[in-house]
Steps between C-alpha positions, in 0.01 A plus 500: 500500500529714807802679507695557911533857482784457821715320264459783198808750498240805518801752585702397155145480329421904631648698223422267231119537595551875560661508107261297385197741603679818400551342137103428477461811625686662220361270231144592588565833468723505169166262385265763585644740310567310176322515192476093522422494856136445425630119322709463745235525760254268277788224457564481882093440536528296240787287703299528819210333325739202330623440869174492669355288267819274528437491929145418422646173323442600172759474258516757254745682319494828447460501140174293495316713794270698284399186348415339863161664581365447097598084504308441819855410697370769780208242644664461774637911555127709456438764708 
């Protein structure tokens, strides 16, 4: 669905996108210095994985995607 960017309010939708990007920016630094911001960092490629698997069209949760590539489910995703 194409979106009309005339008809978007981009002046009212300025500082939201400016707060928005100076929270990430703080997260990803308070994650870089935690002691769990190695997990952290292996749960969001973990997420990034579920999605792209969910683009390609297949459906899996997250909980059964170490199980994918051992069931034969990935016939269709090899490299």
């Amino acid at each position: 669905m194409p979106y009309d960017l005339a008809k978007l309010p981009i002046q009212t939708l300025l500082r939201p996108i400016s707060d928005a990007g100076i929270a990430l920016a703080r997260l990803d630094e308070r994650i870089a210095r935690s002691a769990v911001g190695a997990g952290w960092i292996e749960r969001s490629h973990f997420a990034d994985a579920c999605a792209s698997l969910w683009i390609d069209g297949a459906l899996v949760h997250g909980s059964n995607l170490n199980g994918f590539r051992l069931c034969g489910c990935d016939r269709n995703h090899r490299d």
